[in-house]
RODO-2510 file (C-alpha; in nm, 4 decimals, decimal comma):
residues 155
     n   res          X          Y          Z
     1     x     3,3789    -0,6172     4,1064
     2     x     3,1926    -0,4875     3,8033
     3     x     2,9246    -0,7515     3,6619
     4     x     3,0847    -0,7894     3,2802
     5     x     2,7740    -0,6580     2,9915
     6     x     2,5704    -0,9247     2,9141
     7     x     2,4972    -0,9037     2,5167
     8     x     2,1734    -1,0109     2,5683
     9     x     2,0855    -0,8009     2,8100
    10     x     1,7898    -0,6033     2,7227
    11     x     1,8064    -0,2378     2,5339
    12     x     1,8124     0,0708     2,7634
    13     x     1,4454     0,2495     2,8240
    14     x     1,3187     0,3934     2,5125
    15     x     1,3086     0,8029     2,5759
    16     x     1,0315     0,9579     2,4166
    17     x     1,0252     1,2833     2,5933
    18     x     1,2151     1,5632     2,5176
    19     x     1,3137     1,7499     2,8490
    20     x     1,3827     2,0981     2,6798
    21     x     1,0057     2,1219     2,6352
    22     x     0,8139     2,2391     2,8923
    23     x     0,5436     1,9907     3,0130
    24     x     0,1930     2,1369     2,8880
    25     x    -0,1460     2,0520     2,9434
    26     x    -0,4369     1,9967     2,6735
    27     x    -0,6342     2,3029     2,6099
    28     x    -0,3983     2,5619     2,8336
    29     x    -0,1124     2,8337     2,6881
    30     x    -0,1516     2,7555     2,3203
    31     x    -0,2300     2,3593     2,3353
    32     x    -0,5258     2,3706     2,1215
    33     x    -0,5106     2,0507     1,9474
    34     x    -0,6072     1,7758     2,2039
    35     x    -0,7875     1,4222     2,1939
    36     x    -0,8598     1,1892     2,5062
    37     x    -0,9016     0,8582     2,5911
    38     x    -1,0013     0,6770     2,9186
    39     x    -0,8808     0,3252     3,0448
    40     x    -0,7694     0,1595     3,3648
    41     x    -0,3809     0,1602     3,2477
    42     x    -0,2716     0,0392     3,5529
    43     x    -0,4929    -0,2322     3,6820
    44     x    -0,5955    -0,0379     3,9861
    45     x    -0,9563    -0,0501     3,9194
    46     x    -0,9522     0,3434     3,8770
    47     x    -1,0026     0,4745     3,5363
    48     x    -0,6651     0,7258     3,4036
    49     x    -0,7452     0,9972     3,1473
    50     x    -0,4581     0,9699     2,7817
    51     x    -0,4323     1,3342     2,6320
    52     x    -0,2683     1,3961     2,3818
    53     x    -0,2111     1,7786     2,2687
    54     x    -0,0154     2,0090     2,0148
    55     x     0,0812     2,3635     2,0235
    56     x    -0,1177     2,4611     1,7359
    57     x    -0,3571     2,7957     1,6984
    58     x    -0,6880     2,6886     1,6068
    59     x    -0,8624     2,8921     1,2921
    60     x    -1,2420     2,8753     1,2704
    61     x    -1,2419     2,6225     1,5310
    62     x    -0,9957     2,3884     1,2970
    63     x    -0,6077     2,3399     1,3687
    64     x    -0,3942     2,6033     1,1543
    65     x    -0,0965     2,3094     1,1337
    66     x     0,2684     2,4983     1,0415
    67     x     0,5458     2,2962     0,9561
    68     x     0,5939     2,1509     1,2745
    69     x     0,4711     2,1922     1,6052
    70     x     0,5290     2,0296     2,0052
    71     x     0,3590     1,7514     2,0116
    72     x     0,2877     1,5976     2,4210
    73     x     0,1165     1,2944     2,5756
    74     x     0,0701     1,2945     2,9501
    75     x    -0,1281     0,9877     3,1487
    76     x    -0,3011     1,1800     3,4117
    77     x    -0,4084     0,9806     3,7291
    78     x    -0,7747     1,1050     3,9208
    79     x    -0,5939     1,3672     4,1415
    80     x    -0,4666     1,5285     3,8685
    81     x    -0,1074     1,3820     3,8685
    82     x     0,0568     1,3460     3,5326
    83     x     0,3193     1,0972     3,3742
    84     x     0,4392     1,1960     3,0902
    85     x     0,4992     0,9953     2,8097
    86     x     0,5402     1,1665     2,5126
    87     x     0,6806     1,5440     2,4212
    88     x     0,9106     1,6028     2,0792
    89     x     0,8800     1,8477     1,8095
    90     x     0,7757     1,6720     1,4993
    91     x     0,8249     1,8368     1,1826
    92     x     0,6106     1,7980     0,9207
    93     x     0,4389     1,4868     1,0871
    94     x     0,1634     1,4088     1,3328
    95     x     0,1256     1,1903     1,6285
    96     x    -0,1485     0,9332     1,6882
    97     x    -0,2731     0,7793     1,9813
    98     x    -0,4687     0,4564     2,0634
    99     x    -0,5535     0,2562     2,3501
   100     x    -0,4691    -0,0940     2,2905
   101     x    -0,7208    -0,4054     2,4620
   102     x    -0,6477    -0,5403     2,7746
   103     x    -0,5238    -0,9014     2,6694
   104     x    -0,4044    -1,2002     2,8967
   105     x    -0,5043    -1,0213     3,2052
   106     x    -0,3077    -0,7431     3,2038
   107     x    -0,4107    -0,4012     3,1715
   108     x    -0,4670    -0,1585     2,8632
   109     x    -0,1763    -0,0065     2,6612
   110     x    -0,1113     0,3344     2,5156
   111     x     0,0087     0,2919     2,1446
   112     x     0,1602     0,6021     1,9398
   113     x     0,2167     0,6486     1,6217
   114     x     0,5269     0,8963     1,5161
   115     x     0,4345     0,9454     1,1188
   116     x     0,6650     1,1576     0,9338
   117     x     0,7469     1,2028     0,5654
   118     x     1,0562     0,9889     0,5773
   119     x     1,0275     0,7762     0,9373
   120     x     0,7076     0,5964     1,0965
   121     x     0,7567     0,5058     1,4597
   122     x     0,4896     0,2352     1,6341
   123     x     0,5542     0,2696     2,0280
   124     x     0,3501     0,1014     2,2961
   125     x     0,3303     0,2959     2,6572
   126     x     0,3067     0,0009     2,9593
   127     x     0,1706     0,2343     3,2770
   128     x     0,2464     0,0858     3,5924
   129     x     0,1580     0,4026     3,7760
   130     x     0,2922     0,7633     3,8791
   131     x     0,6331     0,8417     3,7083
   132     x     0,6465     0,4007     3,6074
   133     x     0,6179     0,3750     3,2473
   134     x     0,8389     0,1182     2,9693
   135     x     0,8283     0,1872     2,6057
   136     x     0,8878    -0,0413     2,3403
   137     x     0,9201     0,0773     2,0036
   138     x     0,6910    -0,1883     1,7597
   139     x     0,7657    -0,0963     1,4509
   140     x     0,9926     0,0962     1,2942
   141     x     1,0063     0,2333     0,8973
   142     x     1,2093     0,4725     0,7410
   143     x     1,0292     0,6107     0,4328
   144     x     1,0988     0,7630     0,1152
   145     x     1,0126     1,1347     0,1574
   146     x     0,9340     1,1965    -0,2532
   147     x     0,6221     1,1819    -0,3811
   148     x     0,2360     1,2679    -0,3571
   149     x     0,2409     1,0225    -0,0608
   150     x     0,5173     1,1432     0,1203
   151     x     0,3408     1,3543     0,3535
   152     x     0,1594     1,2368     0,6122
   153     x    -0,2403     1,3777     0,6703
   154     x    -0,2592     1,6601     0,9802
   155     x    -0,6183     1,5745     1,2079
***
C-alpha cells in the first residue's frame, strides 16, 4: 500500500544543472572564463579542485561578456572525475562561487551565488562524493530590474 505524503516531508533535490548543456571543462572549447578553489569537500582527507567556468571569448586577455552566456561548476575528484553541480544559461547575470568553512566537524561547502537583474539566488553545494551532492537554496530575492543598480557587475 502506498505510504500517504507527509506535508512535512522535506522539498525534492534542488536541480541546478541544466541537462541540455553539454558538460564542459574550464579552459577547453570556448570556456575561457574560469576560477578555482581547493578544499577537502568530502572529509576524505584528499583535497577536490571547485571550477567554475563560462563560455565567454576572452579580448586582450579580459572576458568579452554578451548578454548571457553558459555558466558550469563541476567538483572534480584527484583522478579527474567530475560532479557536476552547476550548468544554466544566465542572462544578463553572473555566477559566484565560494567555499564556505568547515564548521562543527563537518567538511567544507560550495556556496553560489545566481545574481541577476531581477532574481538573486544563495545555494550551498554539500559533496559527499562522486555523483552525491544536496543543494539547498539559502536565500532567495527577487529584485526590481529598473534602475542604475539593476544590473549586476560581470568579473
Amino acid at each position: 500500500m502506498p505510504r500517504p505524503t507527509d506535508s512535512l516531508s522535506a522539498p525534492p533535490p534542488l536541480q541546478l544543472v541544466d541537462s541540455t548543456l553539454p558538460p564542459a571543462i574550464g579552459g577547453a572549447d570556448g570556456w575561457n572564463y574560469q576560477q578555482r578553489a581547493a578544499a577537502d569537500l568530502d572529509g576524505d582527507g584528499q583535497v577536490e579542485q571547485v571550477v567554475l567556468t563560462a563560455r565567454v571569448e576572452l579580448y586582450r586577455g579580459r572576458p568579452a561578456w554578451d548578454d548571457g552566456q553558459p555558466w558550469q561548476v563541476y567538483i572534480e575528484e584527484g583522478d579527474s572525475t567530475r560532479t557536476y553541480v552547476f550548468a544554466r544559461y544566465v542572462q544578463l547575470g553572473t555566477l559566484a562561487m565560494r567555499v564556505g568553512e568547515a564548521v562543527d566537524g563537518k567538511p567544507a561547502s560550495v556556496v553560489l551565488i545566481e545574481h541577476l537583474p531581477d532574481h538573486l539566488g544563495v545555494y550551498e553545494v554539500v559533496y559527499e562524493g562522486p555523483q552525491r551532492t544536496s543543494i539547498t537554496q539559502r536565500f532567495e530575492r527577487m529584485l526590481d530590474p529598473r534602475g542604475d543598480l539593476a544590473s549586476p557587475r560581470l568579473p
